[in-house]
Z-matrix of the N, CA and C atoms (Angstrom, degrees):
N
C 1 1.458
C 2 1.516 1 108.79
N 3 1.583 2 118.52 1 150.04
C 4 1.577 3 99.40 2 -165.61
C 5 2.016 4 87.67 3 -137.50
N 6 1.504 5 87.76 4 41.22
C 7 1.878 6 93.35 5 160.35
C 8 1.162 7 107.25 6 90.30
N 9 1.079 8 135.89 7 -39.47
C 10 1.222 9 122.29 8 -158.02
C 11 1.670 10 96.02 9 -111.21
N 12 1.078 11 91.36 10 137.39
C 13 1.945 12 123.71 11 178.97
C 14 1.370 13 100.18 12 -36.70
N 15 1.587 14 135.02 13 120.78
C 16 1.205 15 118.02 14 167.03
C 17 1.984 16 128.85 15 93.46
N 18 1.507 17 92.60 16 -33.92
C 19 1.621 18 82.66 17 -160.20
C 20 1.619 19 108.05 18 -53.91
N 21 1.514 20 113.27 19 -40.56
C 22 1.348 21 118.18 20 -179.02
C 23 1.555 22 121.21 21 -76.54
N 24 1.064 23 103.31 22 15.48
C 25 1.900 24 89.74 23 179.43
C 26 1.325 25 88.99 24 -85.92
N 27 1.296 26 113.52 25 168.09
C 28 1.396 27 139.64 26 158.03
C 29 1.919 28 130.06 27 -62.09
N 30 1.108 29 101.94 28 133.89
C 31 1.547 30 90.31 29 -162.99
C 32 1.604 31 104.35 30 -56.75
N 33 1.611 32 107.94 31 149.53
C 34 1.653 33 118.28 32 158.25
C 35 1.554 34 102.29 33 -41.02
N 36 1.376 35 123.13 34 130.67
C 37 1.839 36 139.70 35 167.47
C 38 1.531 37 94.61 36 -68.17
N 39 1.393 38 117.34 37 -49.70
C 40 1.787 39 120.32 38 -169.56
C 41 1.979 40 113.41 39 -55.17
N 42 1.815 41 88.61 40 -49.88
C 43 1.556 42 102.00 41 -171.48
C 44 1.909 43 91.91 42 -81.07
N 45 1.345 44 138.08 43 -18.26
C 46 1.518 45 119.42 44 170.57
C 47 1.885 46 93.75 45 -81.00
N 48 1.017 47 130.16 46 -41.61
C 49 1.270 48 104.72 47 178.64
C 50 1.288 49 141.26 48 -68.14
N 51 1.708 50 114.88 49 -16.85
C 52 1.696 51 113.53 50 154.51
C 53 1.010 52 108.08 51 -63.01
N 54 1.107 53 128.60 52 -52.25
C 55 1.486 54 121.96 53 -163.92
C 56 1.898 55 116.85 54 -53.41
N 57 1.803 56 106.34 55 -37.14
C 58 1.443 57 128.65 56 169.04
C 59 1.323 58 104.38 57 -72.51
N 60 1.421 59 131.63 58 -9.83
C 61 1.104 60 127.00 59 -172.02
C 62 1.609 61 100.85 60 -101.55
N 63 1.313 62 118.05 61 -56.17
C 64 1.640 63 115.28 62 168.29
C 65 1.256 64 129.35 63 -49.96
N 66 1.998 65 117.89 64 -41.72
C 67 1.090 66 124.74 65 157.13
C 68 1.635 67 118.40 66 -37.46
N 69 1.740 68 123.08 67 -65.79
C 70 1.189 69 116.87 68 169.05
C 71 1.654 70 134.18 69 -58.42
N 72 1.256 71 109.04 70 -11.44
C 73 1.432 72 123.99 71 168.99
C 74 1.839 73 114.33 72 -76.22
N 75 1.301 74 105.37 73 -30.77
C 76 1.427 75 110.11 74 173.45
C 77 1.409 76 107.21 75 -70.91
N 78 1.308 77 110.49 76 -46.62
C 79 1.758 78 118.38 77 -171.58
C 80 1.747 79 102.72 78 -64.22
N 81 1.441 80 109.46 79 -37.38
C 82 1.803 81 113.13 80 -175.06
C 83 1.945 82 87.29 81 -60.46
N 84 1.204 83 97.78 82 -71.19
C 85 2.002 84 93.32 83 -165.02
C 86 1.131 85 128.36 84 -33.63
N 87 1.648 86 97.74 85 -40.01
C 88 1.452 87 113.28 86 -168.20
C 89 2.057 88 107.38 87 -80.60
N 90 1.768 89 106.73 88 -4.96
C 91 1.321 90 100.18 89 175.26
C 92 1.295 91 110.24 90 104.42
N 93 1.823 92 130.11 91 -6.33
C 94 1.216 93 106.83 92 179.41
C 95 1.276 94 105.49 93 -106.48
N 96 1.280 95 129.02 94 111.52
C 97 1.327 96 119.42 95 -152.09
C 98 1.857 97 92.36 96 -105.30
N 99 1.003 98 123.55 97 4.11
C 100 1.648 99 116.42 98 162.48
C 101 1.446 100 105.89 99 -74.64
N 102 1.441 101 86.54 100 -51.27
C 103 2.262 102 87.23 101 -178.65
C 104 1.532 103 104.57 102 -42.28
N 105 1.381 104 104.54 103 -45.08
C 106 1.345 105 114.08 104 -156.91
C 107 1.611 106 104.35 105 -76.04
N 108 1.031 107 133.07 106 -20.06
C 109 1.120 108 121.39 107 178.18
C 110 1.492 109 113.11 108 -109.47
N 111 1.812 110 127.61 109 -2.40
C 112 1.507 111 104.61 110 163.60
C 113 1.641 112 78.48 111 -79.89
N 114 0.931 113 159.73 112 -41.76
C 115 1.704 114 140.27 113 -125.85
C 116 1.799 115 92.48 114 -76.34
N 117 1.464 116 125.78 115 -43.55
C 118 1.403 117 150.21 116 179.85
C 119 1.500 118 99.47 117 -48.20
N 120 1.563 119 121.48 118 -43.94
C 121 1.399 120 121.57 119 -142.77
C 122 2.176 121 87.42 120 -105.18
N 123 1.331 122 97.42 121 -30.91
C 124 1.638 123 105.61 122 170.59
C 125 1.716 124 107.00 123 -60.41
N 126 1.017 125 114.71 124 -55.58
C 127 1.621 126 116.38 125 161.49
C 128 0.879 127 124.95 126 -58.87
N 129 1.352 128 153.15 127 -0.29
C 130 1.414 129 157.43 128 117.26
C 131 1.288 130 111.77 129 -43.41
N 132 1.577 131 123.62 130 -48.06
C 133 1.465 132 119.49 131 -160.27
C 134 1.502 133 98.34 132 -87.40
N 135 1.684 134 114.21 133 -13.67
C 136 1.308 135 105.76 134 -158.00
C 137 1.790 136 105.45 135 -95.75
N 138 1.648 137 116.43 136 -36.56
C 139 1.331 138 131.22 137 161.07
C 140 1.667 139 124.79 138 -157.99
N 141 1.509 140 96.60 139 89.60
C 142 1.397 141 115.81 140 -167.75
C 143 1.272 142 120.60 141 -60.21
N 144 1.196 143 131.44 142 -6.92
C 145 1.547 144 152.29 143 158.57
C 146 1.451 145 104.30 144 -93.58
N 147 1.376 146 114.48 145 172.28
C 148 1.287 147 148.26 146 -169.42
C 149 1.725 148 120.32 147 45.29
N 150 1.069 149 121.99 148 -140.63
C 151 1.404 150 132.97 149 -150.62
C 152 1.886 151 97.50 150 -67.71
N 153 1.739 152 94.89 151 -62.79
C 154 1.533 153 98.02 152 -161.87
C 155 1.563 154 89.20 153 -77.31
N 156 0.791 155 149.35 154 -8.64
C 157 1.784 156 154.96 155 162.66
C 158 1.732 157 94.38 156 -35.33
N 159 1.502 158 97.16 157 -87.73
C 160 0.957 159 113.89 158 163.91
C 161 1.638 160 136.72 159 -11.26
N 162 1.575 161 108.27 160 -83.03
C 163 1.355 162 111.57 161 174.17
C 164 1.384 163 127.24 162 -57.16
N 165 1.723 164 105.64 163 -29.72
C 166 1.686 165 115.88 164 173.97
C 167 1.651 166 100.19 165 -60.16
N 168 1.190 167 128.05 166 -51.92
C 169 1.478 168 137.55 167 -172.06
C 170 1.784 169 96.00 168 -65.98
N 171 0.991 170 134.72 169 -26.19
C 172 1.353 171 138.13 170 -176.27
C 173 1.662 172 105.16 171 -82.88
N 174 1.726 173 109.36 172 -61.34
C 175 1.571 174 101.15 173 172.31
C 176 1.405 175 126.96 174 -66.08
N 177 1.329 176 118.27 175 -15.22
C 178 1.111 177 121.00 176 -168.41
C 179 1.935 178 95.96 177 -81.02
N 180 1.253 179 118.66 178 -47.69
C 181 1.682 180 130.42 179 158.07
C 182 1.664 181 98.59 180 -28.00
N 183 1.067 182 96.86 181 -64.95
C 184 1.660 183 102.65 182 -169.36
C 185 1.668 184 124.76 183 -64.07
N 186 1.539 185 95.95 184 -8.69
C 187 1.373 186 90.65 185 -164.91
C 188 1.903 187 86.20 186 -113.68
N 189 1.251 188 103.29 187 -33.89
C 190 1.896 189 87.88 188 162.49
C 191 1.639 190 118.65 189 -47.28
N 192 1.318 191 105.41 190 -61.91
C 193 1.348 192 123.00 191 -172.99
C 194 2.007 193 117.68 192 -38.60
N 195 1.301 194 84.06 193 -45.77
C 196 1.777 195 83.04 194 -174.95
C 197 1.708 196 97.99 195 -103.27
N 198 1.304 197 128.93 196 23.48
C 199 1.246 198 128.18 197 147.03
C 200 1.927 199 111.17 198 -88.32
N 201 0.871 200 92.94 199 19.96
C 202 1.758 201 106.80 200 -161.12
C 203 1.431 202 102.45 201 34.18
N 204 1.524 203 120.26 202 88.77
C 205 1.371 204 129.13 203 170.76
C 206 1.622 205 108.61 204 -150.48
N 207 1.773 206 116.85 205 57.72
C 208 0.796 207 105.05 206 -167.43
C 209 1.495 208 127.55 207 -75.53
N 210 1.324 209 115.45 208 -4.70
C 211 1.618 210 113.26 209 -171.74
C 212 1.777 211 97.55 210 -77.33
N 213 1.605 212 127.38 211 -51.68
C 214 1.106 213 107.33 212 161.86
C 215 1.322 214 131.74 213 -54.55
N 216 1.368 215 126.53 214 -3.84
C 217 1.666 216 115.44 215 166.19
C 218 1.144 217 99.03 216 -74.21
N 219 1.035 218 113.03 217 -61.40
C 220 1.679 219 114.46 218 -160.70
C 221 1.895 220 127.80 219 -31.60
N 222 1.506 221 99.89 220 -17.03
C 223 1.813 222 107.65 221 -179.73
C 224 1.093 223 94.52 222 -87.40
N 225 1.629 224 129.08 223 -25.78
C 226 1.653 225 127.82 224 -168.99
C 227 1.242 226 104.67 225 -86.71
N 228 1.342 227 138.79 226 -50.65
C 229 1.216 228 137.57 227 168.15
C 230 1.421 229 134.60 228 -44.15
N 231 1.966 230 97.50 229 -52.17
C 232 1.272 231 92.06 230 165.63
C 233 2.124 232 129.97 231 -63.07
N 234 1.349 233 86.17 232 -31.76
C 235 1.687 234 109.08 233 176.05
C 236 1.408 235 106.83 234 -69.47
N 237 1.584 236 132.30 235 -24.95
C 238 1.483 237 115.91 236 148.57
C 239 1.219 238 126.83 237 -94.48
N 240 1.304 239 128.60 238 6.04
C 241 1.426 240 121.47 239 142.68
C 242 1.413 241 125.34 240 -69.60
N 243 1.192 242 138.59 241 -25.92
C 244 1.307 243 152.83 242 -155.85
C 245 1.494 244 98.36 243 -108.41
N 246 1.437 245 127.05 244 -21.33
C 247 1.797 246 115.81 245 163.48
C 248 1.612 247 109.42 246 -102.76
N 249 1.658 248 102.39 247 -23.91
C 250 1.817 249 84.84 248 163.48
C 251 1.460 250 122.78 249 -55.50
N 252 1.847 251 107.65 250 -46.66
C 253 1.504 252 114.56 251 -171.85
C 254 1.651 253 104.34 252 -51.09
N 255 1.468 254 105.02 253 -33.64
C 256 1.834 255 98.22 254 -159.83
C 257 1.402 256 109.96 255 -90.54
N 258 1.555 257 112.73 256 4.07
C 259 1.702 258 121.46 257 151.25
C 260 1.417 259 143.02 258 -85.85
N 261 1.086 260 100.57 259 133.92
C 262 1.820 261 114.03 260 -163.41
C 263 1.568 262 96.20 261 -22.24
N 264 1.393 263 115.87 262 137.29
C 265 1.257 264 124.18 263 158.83
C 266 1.425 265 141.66 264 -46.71
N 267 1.455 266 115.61 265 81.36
C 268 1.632 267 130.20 266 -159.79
C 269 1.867 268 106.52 267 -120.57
N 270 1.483 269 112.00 268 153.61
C 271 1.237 270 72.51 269 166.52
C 272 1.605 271 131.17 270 -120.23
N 273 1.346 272 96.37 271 24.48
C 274 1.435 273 116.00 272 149.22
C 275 2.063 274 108.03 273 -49.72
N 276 0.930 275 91.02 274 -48.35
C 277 1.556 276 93.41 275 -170.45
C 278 1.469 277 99.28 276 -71.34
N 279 1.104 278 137.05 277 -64.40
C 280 1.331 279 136.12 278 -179.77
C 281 1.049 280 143.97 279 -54.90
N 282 1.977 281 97.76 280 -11.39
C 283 0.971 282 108.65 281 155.30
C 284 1.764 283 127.28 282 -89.28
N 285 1.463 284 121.29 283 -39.74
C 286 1.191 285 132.58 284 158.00
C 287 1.457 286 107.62 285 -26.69
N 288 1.661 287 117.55 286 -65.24
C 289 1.417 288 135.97 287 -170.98
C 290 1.586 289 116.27 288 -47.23
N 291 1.616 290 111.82 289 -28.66
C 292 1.395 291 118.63 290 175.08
C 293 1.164 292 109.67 291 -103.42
N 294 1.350 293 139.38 292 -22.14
C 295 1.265 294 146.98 293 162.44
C 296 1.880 295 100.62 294 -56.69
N 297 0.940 296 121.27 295 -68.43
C 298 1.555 297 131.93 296 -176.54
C 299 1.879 298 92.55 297 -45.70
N 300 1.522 299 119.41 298 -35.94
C 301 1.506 300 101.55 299 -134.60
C 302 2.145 301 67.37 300 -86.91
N 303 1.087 302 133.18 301 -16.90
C 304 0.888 303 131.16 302 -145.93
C 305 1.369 304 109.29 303 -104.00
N 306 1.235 305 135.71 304 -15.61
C 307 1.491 306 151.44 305 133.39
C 308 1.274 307 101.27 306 -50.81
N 309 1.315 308 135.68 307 -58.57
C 310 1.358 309 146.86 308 -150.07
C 311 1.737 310 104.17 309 -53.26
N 312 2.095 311 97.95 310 -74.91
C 313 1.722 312 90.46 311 164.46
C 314 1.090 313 120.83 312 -88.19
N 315 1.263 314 128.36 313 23.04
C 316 1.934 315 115.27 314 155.51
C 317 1.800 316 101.02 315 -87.90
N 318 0.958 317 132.35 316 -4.45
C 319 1.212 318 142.64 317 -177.05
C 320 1.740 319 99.31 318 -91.69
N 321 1.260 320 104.35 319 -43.66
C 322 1.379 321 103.40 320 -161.67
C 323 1.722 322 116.89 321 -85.72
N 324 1.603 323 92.35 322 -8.10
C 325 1.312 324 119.38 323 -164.97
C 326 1.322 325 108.20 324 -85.96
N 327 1.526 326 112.58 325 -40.84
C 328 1.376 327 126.62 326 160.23
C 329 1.488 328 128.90 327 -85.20
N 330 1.383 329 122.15 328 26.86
C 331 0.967 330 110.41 329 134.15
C 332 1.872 331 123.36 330 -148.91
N 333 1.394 332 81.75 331 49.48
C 334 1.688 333 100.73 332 161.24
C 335 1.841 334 106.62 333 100.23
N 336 1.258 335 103.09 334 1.71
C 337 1.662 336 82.28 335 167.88
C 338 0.856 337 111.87 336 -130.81
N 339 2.029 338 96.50 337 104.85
C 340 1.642 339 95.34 338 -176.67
C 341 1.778 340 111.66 339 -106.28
N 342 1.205 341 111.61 340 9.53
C 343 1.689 342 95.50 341 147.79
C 344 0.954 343 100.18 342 -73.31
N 345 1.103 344 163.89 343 -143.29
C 346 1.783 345 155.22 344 -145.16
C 347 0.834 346 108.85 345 38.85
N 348 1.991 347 99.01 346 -72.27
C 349 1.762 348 96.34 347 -166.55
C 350 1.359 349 130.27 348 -57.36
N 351 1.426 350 92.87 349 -53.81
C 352 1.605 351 117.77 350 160.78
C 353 1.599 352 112.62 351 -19.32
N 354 1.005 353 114.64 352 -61.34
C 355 1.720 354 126.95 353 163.74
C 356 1.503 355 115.51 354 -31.26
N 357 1.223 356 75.28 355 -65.49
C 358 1.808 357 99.40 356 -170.43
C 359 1.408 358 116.46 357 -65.24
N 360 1.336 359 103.85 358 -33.89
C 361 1.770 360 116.80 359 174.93
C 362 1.917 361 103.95 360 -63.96
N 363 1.379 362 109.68 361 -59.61
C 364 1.060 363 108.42 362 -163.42
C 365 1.629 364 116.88 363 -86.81
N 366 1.739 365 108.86 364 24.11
C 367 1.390 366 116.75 365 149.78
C 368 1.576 367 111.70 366 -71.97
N 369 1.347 368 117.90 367 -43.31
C 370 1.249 369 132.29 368 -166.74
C 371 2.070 370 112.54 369 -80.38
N 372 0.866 371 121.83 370 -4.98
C 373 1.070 372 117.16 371 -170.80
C 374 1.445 373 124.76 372 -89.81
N 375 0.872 374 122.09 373 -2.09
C 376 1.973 375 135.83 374 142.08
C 377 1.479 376 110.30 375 -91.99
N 378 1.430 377 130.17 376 -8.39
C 379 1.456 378 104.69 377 164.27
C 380 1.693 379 97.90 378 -90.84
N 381 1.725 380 80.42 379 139.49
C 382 1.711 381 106.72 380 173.31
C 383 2.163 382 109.65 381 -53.59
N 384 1.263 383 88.88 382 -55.99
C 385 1.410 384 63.01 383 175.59
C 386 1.649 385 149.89 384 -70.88
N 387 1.190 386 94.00 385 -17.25
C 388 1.502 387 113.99 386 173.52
C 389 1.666 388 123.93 387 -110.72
N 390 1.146 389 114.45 388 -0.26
C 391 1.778 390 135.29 389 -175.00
C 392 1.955 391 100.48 390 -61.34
N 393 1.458 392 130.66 391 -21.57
C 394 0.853 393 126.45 392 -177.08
C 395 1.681 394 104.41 393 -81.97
N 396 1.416 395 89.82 394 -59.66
C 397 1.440 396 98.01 395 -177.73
C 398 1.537 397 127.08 396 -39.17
N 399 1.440 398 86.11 397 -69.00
C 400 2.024 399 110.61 398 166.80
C 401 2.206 400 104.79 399 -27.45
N 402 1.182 401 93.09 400 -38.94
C 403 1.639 402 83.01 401 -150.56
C 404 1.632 403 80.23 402 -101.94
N 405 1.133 404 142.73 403 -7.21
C 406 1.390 405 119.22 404 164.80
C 407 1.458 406 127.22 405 -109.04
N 408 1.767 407 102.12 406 16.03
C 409 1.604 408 130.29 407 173.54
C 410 1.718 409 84.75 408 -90.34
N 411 1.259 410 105.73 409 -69.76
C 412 2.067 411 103.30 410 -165.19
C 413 1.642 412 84.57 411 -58.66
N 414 0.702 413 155.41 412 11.09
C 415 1.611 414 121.33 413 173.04
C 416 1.171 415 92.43 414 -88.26
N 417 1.873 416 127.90 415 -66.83
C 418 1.141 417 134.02 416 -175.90
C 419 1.507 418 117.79 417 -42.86
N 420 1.421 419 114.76 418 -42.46
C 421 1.340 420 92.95 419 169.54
C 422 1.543 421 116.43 420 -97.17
N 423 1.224 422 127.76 421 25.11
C 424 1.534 423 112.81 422 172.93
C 425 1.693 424 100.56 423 -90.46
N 426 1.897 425 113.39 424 -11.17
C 427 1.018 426 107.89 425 -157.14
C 428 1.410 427 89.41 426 -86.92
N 429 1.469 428 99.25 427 -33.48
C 430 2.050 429 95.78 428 -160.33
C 431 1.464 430 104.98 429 -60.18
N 432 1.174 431 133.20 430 -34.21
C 433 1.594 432 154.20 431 -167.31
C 434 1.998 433 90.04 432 -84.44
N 435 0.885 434 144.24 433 15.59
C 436 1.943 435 139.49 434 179.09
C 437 1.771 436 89.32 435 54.19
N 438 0.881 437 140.93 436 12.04
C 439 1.656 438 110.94 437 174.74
C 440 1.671 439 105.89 438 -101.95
N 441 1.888 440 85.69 439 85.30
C 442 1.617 441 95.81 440 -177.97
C 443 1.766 442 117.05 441 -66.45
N 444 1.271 443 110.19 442 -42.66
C 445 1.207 444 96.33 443 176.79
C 446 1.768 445 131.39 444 -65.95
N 447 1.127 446 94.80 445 -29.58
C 448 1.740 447 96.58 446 176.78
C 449 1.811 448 94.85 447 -72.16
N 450 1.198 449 144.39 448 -35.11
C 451 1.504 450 144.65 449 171.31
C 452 1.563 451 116.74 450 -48.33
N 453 1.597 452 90.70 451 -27.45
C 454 1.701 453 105.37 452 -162.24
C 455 1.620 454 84.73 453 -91.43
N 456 0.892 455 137.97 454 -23.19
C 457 1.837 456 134.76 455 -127.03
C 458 1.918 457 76.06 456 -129.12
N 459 1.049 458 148.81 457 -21.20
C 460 1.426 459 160.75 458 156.07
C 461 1.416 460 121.79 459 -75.29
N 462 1.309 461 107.04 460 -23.77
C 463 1.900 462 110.13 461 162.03
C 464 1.055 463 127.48 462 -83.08
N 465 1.840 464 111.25 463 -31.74
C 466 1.005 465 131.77 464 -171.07
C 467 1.627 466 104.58 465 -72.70
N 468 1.550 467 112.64 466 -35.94
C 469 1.439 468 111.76 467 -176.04
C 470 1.531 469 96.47 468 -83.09
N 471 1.092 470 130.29 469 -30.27
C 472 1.366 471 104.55 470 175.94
C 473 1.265 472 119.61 471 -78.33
N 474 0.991 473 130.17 472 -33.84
C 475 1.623 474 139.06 473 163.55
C 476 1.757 475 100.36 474 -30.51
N 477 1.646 476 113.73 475 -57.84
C 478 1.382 477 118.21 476 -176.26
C 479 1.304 478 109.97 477 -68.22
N 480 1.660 479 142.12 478 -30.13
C 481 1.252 480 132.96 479 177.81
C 482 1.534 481 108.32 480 -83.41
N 483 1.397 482 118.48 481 -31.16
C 484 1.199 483 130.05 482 150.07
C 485 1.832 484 113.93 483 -24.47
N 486 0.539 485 98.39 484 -98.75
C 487 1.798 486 121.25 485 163.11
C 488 1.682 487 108.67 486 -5.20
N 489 1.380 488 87.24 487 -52.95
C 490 2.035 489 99.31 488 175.93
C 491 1.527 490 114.35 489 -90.81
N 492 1.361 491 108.70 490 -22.42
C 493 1.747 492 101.92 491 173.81
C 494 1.460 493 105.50 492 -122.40
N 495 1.506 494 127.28 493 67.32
C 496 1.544 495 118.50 494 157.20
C 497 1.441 496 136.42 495 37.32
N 498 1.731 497 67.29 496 -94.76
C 499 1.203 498 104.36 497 -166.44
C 500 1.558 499 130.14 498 -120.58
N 501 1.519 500 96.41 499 51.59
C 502 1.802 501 112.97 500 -178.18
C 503 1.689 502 78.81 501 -139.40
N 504 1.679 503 96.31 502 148.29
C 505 1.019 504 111.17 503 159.47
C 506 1.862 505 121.64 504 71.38
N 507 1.411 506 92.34 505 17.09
C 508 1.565 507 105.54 506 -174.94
C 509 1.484 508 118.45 507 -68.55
N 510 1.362 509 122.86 508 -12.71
C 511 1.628 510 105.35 509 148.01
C 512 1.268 511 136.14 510 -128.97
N 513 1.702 512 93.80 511 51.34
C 514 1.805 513 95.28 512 148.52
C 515 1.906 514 95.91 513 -106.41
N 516 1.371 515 129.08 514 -0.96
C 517 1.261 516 128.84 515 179.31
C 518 1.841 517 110.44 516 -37.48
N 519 1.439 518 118.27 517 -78.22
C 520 1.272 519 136.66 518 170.93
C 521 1.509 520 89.80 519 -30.27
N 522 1.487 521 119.81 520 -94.05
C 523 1.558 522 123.27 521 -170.56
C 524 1.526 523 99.10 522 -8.70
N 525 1.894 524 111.09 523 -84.61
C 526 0.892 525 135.29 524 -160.40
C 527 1.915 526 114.05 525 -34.34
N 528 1.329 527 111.44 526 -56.18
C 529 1.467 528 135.57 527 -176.51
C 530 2.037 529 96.45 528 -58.54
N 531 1.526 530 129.97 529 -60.85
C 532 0.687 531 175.39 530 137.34
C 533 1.886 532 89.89 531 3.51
N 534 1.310 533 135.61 532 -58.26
C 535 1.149 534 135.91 533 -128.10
C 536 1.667 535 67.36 534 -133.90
N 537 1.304 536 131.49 535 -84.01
C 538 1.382 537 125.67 536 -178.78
C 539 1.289 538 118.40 537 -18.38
N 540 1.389 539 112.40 538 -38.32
C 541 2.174 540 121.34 539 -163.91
C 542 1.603 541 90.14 540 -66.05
N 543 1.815 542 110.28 541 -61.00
C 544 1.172 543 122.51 542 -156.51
C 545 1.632 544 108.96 543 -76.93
N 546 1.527 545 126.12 544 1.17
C 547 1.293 546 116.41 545 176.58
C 548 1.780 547 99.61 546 -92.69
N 549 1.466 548 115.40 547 -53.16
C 550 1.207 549 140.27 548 157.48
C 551 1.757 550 108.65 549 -9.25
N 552 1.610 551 99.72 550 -67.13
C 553 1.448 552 98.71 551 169.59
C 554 0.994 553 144.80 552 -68.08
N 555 1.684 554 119.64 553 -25.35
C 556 1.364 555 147.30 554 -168.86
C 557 1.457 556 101.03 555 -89.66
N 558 1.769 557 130.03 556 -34.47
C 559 1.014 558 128.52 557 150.14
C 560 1.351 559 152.80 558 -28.48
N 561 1.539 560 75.61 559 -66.51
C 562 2.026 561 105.38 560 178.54
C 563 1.455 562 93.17 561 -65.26
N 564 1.734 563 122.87 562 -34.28
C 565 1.497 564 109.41 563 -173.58
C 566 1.466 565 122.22 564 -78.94
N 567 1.612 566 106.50 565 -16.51
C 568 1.256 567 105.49 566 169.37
C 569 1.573 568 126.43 567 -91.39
N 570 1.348 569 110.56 568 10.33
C 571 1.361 570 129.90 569 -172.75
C 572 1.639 571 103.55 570 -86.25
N 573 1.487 572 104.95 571 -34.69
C 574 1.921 573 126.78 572 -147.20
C 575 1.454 574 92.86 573 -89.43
């Protein structure tokens, strides 16, 4: 030790992994998404819990996903929802945590398991920011799966949150209107 408090400990693993975590976030923007994903996988090795745990397991989701490889996102997504939930209550975190859960079944949705999504959708449907989305994802898949009425009973709520936010979410509207006419009809015909 050469006196002074500290100089010799070893650096914080948590505080080298933001820093490995921003480093690989520069390399994602800038387009090199290999950089960007050992720098992601270095933040795993460096502190596989907490925040940057988290977001590395989130970009790394993100960076499968828009390579169109969604079945490998889907372990990353779900695996950064499941270390946001097990972090102190922020709402940075809670928000990440529904964002992740929300890649997670649109991921899962596209490639055939849409009870999953369905799941996954209707975690999200009391958060404000994603409550539009959520309820016009379960429509689509209650429809793809024949459970027309719960699809129909999912337009209708978005139609009603619709109603209170304008002007968010203005082109799944058409879709939305669009998918409602044709459940509406297919209904009344199975009613007759």
């Amino acid at each position: 030790m050469t006196g002074t408090a500290g100089i010799d400990a070893p650096p914080d693993p948590a505080l080298l992994a933001i820093g490995r975590f921003e480093e690989a976030f520069a390399l994602e923007s800038r387009g090199d998404e290999s950089g960007a994903e050992r720098g992601y996988q270095d933040v795993l090795r460096l502190s596989p819990a907490g925040f940057a745990g988290a977001m590395a397991r989130f970009r790394l989701g993100w960076l499968r996903m828009t390579r169109r490889e969604p079945g490998s996102a889907v372990a990353w997504f779900d695996e950064a929802a499941r270390e946001f939930e097990a972090l102190p209550d922020a709402p940075a975190h809670r928000e990440m945590r529904a964002e992740s859960l929300y890649w997670l079944a649109l991921c899962r949705e596209s490639i055939g398991e849409v009870l999953a999504a369905i799941d996954g959708y209707r975690q999200l449907t009391a958060d404000p920011r994603w409550h539009l989305d959520a309820w016009f994802r379960m429509a689509i898949c209650h429809d793809k799966v024949g459970r027309f009425s719960e699809a129909l009973e999912c337009c209708r709520h978005f139609d009603q949150l619709r109603a209170a936010e304008p002007d968010r979410r203005v082109d799944y509207w058409h879709q939305a209107d669009s998918l409602r006419q044709q459940l509406e009809r297919l209904l009344a015909g199975l009613d007759s």
